[in-house]
C-alpha positions in Angstrom: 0.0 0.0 0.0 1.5 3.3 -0.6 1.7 6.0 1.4 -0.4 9.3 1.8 0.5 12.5 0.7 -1.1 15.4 1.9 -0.8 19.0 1.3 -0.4 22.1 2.8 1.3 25.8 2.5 4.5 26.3 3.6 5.3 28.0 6.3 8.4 29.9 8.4 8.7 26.6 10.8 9.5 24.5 7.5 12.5 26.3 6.7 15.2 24.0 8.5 13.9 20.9 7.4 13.0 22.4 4.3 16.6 23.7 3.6 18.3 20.4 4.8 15.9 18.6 2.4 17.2 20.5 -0.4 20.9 20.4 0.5 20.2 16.7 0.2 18.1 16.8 -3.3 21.0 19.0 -5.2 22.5 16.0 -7.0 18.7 15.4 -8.0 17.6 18.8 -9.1 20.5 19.6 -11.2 20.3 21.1 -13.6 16.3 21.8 -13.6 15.7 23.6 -10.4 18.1 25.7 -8.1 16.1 25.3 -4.7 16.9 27.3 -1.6 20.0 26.1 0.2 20.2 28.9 3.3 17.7 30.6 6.1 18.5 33.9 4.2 17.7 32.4 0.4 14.4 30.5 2.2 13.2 33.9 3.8 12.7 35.6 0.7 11.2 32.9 -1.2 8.9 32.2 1.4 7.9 36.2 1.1 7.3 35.9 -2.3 3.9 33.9 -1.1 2.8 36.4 1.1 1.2 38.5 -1.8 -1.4 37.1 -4.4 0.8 35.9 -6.9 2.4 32.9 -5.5 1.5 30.0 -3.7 3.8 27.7 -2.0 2.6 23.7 -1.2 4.4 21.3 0.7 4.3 17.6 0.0 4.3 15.6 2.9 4.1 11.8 4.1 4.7 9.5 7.0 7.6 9.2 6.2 9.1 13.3 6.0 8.6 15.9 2.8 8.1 14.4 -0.3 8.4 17.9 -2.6 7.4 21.5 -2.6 5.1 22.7 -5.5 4.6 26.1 -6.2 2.2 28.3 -8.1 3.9 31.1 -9.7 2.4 34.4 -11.3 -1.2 33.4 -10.2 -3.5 35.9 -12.3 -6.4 36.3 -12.0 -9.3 38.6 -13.9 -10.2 36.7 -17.4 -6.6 34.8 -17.4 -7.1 32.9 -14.3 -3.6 31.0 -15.1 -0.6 30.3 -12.7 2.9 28.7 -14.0 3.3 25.1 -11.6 6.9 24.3 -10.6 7.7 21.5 -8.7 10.3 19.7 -7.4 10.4 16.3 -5.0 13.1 14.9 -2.6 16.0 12.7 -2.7 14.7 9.4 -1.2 11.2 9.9 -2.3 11.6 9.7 -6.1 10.1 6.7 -8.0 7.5 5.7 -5.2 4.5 7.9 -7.0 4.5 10.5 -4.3 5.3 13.3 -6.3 2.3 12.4 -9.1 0.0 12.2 -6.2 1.5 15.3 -4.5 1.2 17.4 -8.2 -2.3 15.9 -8.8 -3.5 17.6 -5.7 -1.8 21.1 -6.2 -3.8 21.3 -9.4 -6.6 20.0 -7.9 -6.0 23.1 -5.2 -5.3 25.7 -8.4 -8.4 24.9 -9.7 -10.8 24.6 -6.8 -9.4 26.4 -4.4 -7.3 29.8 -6.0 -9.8 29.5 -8.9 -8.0 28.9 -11.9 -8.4 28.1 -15.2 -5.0 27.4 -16.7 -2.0 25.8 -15.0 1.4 25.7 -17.1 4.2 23.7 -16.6 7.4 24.6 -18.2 9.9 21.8 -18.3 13.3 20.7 -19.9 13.0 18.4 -23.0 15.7 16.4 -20.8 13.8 16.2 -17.5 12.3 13.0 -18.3 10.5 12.3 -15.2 9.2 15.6 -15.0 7.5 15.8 -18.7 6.8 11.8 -17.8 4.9 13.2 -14.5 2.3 15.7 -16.1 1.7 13.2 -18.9 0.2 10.8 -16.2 -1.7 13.7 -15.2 -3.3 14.8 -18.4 -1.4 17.7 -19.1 -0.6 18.3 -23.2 1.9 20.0 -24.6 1.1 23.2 -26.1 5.1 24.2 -27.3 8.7 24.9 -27.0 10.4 28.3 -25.5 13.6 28.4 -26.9 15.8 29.8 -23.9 13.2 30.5 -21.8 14.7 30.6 -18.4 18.0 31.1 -16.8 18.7 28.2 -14.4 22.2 27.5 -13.2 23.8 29.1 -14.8 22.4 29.2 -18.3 19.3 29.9 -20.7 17.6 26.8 -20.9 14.9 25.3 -23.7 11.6 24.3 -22.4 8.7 22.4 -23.1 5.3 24.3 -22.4 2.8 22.1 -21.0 -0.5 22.9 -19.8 -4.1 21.4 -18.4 -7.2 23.7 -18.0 -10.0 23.1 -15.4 -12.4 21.9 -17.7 -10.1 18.8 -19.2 -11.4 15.7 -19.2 -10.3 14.2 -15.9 -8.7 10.7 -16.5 
């Protein structure tokens, strides 16, 4: 049986775990995400969410934090869109936990912040990633050349998307 992920915003008693769950995940993450690895870096991240436009989740089981997902640029008005990023934790990867942990941030952009479109934007390389939204019904809408600067460089992505009135599957 596997285990239960629930869901939940982050908050400012998350940050050591948080960061030592990161420190551990860099080998992981490289070169698709360049998570917070300090208080300071945490700090302003985590004020980032205190406004409208972002929303930060953390993935939980028994067992300790499974991933963060974020909702980034949340607008509203006749958009209603948000860009999801996501990353999970070393130890926690090929178990299902992040799918299940995604699958209820939408679930929350949807029902909860209201939104019509959530957009992923992921590396043609980051094969579980792009793998990951496929299971969850997302389609690929395009490609952004050097679309965003992550460690160290401009990076391709993928554009994928799934709007609140897909077909669930």
């Amino acid at each position: 049986m596997s285990e239960t992920v629930t869901l939940r915003r982050v908050t400012e008693a998350d940050a050591e775990a948080l960061i030592a769950g990161n420190r551990a995940s860099l080998a992981l993450h490289h070169p698709w995400v360049e998570p917070f690895v300090t208080r300071e870096s945490f700090d302003r991240w985590l004020a980032e969410t205190r406004g409208h436009r972002k929303v930060a989740l953390l993935a939980t089981c028994e067992s300790g934090i499974v991933g963060v997902i974020n909702l980034n640029e949340i607008v509203m008005g006749i958009f209603r869109s948000a860009y999801l990023g996501y990353y999970g934790m070393a130890g926690f990867t090929g178990r299902g936990l992040m799918t299940r942990a995604v699958e209820l941030a939408v679930s929350y952009a949807f029902r909860e912040v209201g939104l019509h479109r959530v957009e992923a934007n992921i590396q043609p390389s980051n094969l579980p990633s792009r793998a990951l939204v496929q299971r969850l019904g997302f389609r690929l809408e395009g490609f952004s050349p050097r679309y965003l600067y992550i460690a160290g460089a401009w990076r391709d992505h993928e554009r994928w998307t799934r709007l609140s009135d897909d077909p669930t599957h």
